[in-house]
VEXDREN-2710 file (C-alpha; in Angstrom, 1 decimal):
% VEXDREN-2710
k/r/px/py/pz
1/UNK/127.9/92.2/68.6
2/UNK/125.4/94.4/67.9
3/UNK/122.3/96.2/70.0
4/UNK/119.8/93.7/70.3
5/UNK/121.8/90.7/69.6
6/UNK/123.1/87.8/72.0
7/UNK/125.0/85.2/73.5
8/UNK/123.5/82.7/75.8
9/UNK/124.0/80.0/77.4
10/UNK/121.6/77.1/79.3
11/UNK/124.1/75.0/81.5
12/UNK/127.0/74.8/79.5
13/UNK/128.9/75.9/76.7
14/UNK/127.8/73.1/74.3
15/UNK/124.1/74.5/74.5
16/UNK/125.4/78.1/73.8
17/UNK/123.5/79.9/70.8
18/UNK/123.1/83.4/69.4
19/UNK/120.1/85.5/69.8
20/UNK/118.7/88.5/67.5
21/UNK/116.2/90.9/68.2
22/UNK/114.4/93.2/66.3
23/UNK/114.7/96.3/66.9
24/UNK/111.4/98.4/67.6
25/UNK/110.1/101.2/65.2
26/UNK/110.3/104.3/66.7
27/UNK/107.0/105.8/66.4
28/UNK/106.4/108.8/64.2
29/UNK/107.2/112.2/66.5
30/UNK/103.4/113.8/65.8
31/UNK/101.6/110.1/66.5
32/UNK/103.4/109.9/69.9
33/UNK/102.6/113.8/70.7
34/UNK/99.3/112.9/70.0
35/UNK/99.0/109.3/71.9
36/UNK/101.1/111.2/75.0
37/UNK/98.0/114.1/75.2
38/UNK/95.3/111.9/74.8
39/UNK/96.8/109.6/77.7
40/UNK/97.1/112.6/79.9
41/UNK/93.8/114.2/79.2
42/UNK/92.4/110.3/79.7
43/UNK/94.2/110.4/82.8
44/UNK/93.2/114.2/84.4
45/UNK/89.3/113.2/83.3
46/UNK/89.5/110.0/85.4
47/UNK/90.8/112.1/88.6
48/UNK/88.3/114.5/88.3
49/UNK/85.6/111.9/88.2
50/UNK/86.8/110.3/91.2
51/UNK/87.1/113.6/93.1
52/UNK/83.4/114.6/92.1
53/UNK/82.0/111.5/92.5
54/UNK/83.5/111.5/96.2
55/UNK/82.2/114.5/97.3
56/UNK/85.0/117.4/95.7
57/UNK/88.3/117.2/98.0
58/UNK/90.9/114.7/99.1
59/UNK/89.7/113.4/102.5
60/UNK/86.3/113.5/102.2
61/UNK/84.2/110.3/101.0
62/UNK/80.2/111.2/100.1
63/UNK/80.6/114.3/101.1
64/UNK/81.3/113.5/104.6
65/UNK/84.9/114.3/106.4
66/UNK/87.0/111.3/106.8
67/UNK/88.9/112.2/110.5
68/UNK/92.5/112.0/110.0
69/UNK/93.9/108.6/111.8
70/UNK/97.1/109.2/114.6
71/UNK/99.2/106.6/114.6
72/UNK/100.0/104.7/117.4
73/UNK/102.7/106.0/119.9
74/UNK/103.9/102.4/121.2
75/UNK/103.7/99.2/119.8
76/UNK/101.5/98.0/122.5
77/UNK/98.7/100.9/122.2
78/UNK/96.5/99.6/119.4
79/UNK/95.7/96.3/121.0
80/UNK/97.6/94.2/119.0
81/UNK/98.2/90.2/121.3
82/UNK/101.6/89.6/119.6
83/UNK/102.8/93.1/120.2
84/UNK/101.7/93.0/124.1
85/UNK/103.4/89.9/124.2
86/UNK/106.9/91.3/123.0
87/UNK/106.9/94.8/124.5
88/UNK/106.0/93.0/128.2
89/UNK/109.7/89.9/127.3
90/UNK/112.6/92.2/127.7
END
């Protein structure tokens, strides 16, 4: 067989058949140079957006510092009922 052909088969070999796919175009190499800068330069315009738009740096929001969040030490410490209730059943 050849790439993008098929065998299948749905329960059993009596419903067997063939299957043929075409096989996609490759683009031409300037188009897709093209398409691949205009998806990145999309992409970088949308980030800076974001980061103006929020105040200029990663962890701040309006302008305003976001502080940083420590995780907790033991399941218990945040408050959570189910977690009391297994950390206290041995």
């Amino acid at each position: 067989m050849e790439t993008g052909q098929a065998v299948c088969r749905v329960e059993r070999s009596d419903f067997d058949f063939n299957l043929s796919v075409p096989l996609p175009i490759e683009p031409d190499k300037d188009a897709a140079a093209a398409r691949r800068q205009e998806v990145i330069t999309g992409f970088e315009e949308r980030i800076r957006h974001d980061t103006s738009r929020r105040g200029g740096e990663a962890g701040e929001v309006g302008g305003e510092s976001v502080p940083a969040v420590e995780p907790p030490t033991s399941p218990a410490s945040h408050g959570c009922r189910n977690c009391r209730i297994l950390s206290s059943n041995p």
